[in-house]
C-alpha positions in Angstrom: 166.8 55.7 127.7 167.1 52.1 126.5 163.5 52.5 125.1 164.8 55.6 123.1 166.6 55.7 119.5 167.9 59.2 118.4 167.5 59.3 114.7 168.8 62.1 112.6 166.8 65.1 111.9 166.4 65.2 108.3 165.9 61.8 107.9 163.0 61.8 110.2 161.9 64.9 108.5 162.2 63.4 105.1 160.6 60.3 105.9 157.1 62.6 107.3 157.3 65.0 104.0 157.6 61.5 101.8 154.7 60.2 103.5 152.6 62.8 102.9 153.3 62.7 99.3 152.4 59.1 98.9 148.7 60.2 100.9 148.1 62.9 97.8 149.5 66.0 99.5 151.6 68.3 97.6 154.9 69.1 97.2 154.2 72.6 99.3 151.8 71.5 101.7 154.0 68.2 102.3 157.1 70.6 103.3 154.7 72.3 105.6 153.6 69.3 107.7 156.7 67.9 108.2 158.9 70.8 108.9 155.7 71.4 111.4 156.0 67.7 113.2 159.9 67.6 113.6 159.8 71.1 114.7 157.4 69.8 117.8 160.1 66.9 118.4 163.0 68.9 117.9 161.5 71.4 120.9 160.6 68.2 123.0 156.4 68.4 122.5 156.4 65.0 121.3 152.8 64.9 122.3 152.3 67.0 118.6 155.0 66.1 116.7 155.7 62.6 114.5 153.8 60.5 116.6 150.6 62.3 114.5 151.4 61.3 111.6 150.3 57.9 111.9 146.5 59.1 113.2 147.1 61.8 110.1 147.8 59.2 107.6 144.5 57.1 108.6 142.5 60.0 108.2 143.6 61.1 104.4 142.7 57.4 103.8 139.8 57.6 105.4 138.6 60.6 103.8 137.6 62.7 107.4 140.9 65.0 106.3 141.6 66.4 102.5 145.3 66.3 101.7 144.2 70.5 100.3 145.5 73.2 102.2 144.0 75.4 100.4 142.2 78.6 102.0 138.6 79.8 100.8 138.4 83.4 102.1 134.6 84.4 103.4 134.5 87.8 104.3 137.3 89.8 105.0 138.4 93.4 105.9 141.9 95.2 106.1 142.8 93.4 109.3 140.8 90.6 109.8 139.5 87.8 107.6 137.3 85.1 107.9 138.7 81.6 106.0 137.2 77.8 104.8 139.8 75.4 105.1 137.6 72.5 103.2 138.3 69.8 106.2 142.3 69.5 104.8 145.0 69.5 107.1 145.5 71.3 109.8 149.1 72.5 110.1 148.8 73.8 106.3 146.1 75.3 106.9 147.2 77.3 110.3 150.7 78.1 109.0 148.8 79.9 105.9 146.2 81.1 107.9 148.8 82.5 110.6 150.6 83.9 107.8 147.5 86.0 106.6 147.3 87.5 110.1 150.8 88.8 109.8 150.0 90.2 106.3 147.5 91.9 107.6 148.9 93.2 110.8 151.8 94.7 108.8 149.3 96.8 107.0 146.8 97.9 109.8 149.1 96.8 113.2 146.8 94.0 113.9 145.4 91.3 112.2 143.0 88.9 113.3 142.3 85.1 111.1 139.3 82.9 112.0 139.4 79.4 110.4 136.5 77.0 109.7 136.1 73.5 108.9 140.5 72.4 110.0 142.0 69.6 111.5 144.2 69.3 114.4 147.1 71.8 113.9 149.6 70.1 116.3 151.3 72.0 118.7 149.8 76.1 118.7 153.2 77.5 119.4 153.8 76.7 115.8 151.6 79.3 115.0 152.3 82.0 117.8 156.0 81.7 116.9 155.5 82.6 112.9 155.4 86.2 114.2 158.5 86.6 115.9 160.7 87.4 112.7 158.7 90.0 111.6 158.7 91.4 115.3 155.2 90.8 115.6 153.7 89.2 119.0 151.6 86.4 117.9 149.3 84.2 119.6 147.2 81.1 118.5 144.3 78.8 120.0 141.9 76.1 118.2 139.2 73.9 119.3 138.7 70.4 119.6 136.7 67.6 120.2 135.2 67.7 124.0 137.6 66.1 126.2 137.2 68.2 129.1 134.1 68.3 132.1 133.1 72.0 133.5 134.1 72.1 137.5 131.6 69.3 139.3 130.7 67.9 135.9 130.7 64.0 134.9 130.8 64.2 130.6 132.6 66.7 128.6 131.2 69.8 126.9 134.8 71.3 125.5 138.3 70.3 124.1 141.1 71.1 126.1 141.4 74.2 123.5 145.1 75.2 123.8 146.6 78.9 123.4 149.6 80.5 122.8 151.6 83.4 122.9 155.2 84.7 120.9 156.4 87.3 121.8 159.9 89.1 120.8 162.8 90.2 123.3 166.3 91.3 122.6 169.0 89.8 124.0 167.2 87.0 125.3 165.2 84.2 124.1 161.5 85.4 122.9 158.5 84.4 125.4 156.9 81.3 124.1 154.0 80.5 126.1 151.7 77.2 125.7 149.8 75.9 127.3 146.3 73.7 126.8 143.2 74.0 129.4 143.4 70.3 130.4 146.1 69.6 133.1 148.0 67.8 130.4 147.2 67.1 126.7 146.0 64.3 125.7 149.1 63.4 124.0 150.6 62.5 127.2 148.6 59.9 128.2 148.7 58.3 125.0 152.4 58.4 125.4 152.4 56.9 129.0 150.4 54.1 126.9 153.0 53.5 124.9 155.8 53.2 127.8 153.2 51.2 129.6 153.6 53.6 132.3 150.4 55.0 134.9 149.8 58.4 135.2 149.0 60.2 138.2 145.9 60.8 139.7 144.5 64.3 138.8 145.3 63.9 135.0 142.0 62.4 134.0 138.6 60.6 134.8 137.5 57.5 133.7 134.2 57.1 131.5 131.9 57.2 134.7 133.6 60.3 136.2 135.9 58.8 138.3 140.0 59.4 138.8 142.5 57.1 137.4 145.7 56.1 137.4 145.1 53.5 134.0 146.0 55.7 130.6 143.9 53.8 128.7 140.7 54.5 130.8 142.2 58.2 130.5 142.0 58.3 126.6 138.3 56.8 126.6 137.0 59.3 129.7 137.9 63.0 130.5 140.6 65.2 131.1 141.0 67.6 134.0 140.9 70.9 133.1 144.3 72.6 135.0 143.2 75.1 137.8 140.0 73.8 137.7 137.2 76.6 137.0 140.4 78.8 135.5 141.3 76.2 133.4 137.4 75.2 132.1 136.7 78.7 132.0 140.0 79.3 129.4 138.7 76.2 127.7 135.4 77.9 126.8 137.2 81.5 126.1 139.1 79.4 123.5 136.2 77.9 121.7 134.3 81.4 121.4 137.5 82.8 119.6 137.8 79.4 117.4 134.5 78.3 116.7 132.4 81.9 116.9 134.3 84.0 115.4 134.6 81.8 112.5 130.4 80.5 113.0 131.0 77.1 112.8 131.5 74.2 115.2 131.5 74.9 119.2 131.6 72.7 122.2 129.5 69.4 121.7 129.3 70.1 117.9 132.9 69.2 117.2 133.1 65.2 115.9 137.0 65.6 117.0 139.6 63.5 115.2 137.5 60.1 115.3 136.0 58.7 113.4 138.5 58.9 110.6 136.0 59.3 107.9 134.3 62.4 109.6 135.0 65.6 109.4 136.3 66.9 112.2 135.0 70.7 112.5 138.0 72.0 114.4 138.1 76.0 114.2 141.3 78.1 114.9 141.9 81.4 115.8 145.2 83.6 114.8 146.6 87.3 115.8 149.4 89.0 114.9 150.3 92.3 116.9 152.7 94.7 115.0 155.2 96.1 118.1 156.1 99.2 115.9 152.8 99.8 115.6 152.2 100.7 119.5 156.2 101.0 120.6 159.6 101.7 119.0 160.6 97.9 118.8 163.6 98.2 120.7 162.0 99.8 123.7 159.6 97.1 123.6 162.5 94.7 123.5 163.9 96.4 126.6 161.3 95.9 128.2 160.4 92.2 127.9 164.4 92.1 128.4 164.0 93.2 131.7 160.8 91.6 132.4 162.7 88.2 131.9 166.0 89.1 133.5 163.6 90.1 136.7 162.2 86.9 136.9 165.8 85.0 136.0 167.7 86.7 138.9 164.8 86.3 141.8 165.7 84.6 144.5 166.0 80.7 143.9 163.8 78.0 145.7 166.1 75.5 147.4 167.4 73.3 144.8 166.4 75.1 142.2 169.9 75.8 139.9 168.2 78.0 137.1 165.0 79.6 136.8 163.7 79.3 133.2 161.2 81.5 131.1 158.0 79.9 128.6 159.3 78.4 126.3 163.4 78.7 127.2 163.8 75.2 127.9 162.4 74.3 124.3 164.4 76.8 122.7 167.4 75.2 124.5 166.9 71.6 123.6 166.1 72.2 119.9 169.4 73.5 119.8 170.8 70.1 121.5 168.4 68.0 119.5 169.5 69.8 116.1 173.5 68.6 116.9 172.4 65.3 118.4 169.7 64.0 117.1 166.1 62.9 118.3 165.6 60.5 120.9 162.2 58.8 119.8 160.2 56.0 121.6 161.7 52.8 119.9 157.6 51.4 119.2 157.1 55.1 117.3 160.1 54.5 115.6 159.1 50.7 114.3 155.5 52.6 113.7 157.0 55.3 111.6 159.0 52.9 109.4 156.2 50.2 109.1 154.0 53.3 107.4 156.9 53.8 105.2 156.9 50.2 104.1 152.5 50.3 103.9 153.1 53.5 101.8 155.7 52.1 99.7 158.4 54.7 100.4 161.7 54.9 98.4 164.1 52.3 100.8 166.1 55.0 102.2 162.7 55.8 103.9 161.8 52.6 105.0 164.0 52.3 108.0 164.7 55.9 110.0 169.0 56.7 110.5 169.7 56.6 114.2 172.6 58.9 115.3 
């Protein structure tokens, strides 16, 4: 698209880690964020991937998120723990967090992580997904600040709390699921603001309850939960995992990512599953094997070519993106490099390679 540049993977990637740096993260935790936001563009969720890093960076300024990614642990028992993360950031924080969870479920079969006081994590998949090696199913949700009206309702009471699920096949690709309660994340309408682009109607409400069209109006209203009382009621499921499993911030409590110099409150809520636990792992592979090639070979809708499984098409165009390149909007891209110049990046930074 002639608003698009591809740039080149680790240049993008270095550019994110190098920023970090300069805001007072470490080394580690640097490594974590980045590998975390390229990893959402690489797999086409642009909505959570680079494009953060400019709302990031204003919050470590701003004091609302500590570069730490430290955990505090506050009760725990052989499968499930209870963790601080001190307001830092959230994809350190979830990555280590979801990492517990797998510790744990190696030991006992399942372990359960409830996280206090975070940040956004970016895309939850990023956490459901950590389990897969260890041929763990894993699954993921947060909270976040209210965005999202119950069914009849004119002002919002909870985020669009996303969730996901990872779980392993064998021969084919694993089972990515996720999804957030709104009918599209928020994300997505700030992206339609940056193509200058409508959306369609059913996306959002303005700030007196009423549908738009206008992104901007979008941002500063509601969004429409997806399935209506299915997706509100999902949306609340998600904050009692996130917020009271961890006792801390639910619903109208959460300050959400403005202002920057606020804390935000945002909860999370990790599980890891251990297959060998309950199954042989390659009869539970055989399974989900089937399960998929079920739904692959049913019969196709008229013009449909290929029927495709959660999270399929992602795995399919990280592997494009990863020989080609990433197309990024051309005003991110200016963004991205201005913040490299404001942060006074080594010049190799300042300006993205395009592929």
């Amino acid at each position: 698209m002639a608003d698009e540049i591809i740039v080149a993977v680790e240049s993008l990637r270095t550019l994110c880690e190098q920023a970090a740096g300069a805001l007072g993260v470490s080394a580690e935790d640097a490594s974590i964020l980045a590998d975390n936001l390229v990893e959402a563009d690489l797999r086409g969720v642009h909505t959570h991937g680079t494009s953060l890093l400019l709302g990031y960076s204003r919050r470590l300024r701003s004091g609302g998120t500590r570069p730490s990614g430290a955990l505090t642990i506050v009760h725990e028992s052989p499968g499930v723990a209870v963790v601080d993360g001190g307001d830092g950031i959230g994809q350190v924080i979830g990555t280590r967090a979801m990492r517990l969870a797998i510790e744990k479920a190696r030991r006992t079969g399942i372990g359960a992580v409830s996280v206090r006081h975070s940040n956004h994590f970016g895309a939850a998949a990023s956490y459901s997904m950590l389990a897969l090696p260890h041929d763990m199913i894993g699954f993921a949700t947060t909270n976040a600040g209210a965005r999202v009206p119950p069914v009849g309702g004119a002002s919002a009471v909870v985020g669009n709390n996303p969730l996901s699920y990872a779980i392993p096949a064998g021969t084919q690709r694993p089972v990515v699921l996720d999804m957030a309660q709104s009918v599209v994340a928020a994300g997505k309408l700030g992206m339609a603001l940056r193509r200058g682009e409508s959306i369609p109607l059913g996306w959002a409400l303005d700030r007196d309850g009423r549908p738009t069209t206008d992104p901007r109006e979008g941002l500063a209203g509601l969004l429409l939960p997806v399935g209506g009382p299915k997706g509100f009621g999902l949306a609340l499921v998600m904050d009692a995992l996130s917020g009271g499993l961890s006792a801390a911030s639910v619903g109208l409590d959460l300050s959400g990512p403005r202002p920057d110099d606020r804390p935000a409150g945002v909860c999370h809520f990790f599980l890891a599953l251990d297959v060998a636990s309950f199954v042989p792992v390659a009869e539970f592979k055989a399974r989900v094997d089937k399960l998929i090639l079920d739904a692959k070979s049913a019969r196709h809708a008229p013009g449909v070519e290929e029927i495709y499984m959660p999270g399929e098409i992602e795995y399919n165009l990280r592997d494009r993106r990863l020989r080609e390149g990433i197309p990024l909007l051309r005003s991110l891209v200016k963004d991205l490099e201005n913040l490299a110049v404001e942060l006074d990046l080594p010049e190799e930074s300042r300006r993205l390679s395009r592929t």
